[in-house]
C-alpha angles and dihedrals in degrees: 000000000000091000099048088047086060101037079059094043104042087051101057088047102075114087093236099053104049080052085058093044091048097041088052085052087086088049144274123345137177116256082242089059091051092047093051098039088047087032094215130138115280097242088047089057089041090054089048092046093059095037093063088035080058089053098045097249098116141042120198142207132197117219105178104300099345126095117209124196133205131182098254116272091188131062104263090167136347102266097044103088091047091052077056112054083045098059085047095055088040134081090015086142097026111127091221094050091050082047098045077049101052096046090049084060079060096041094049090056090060120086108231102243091056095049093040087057096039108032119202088336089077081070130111094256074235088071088050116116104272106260110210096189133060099038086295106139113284 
């Protein structure tokens, strides 16, 4: 019981993964989605996906060539439903959270094949990461 006490834990601990836990609160995403809301590389977002599947935090489904993830509805191991309710009641305020949030309004405009083929770039240059040299917005 100890060691799946720590996989879950340990899971919800890094910073990237409890983004992606917060960001499926509002439902099921492609992995593509994910990759270009957090703008990491694909096989980043890929380690931290089956890191939290391994946890029993998420559950996944294949369509076609797409893989879509939701937070788990089912009890995959004892600790999972409290991490949670715990990542629900958590970051409400938290700056990276509001952000992850705003760009998935952008994501969520895009079709999936087009931000699977394009990545983040098939975003509005209003959802880019805010640049503060160079005359970019402040």
């Amino acid at each position: 019981m100890l060691e799946t006490f720590e996989t879950v834990s340990k899971a919800v601990a890094d910073p990237s993964r409890a983004r992606i836990l917060k960001l499926l609160e509002g439902g099921e995403l492609c992995v593509c989605q994910i990759t270009a809301v957090l703008n990491l590389a694909p096989a980043t977002i890929s380690k931290h996906l089956a890191g939290l599947k391994t946890a029993g935090l998420l559950q996944q489904r294949r369509d076609g060539k797409w893989v879509y993830y939701r937070l788990a509805d089912r009890e995959l191991n004892a600790y999972a439903r409290g991490f949670l309710a715990l990542m629900r009641t958590s970051l409400q305020d938290d700056p990276t959270v509001a952000e992850d949030r705003r760009v998935l309004g952008m994501v969520n405009g895009v079709p999936v094949q087009t931000l699977c083929d394009q990545g983040r770039a098939a975003l509005p240059l209003m959802s880019q990461a805010p640049s503060t040299c160079c005359g970019g917005p402040s």
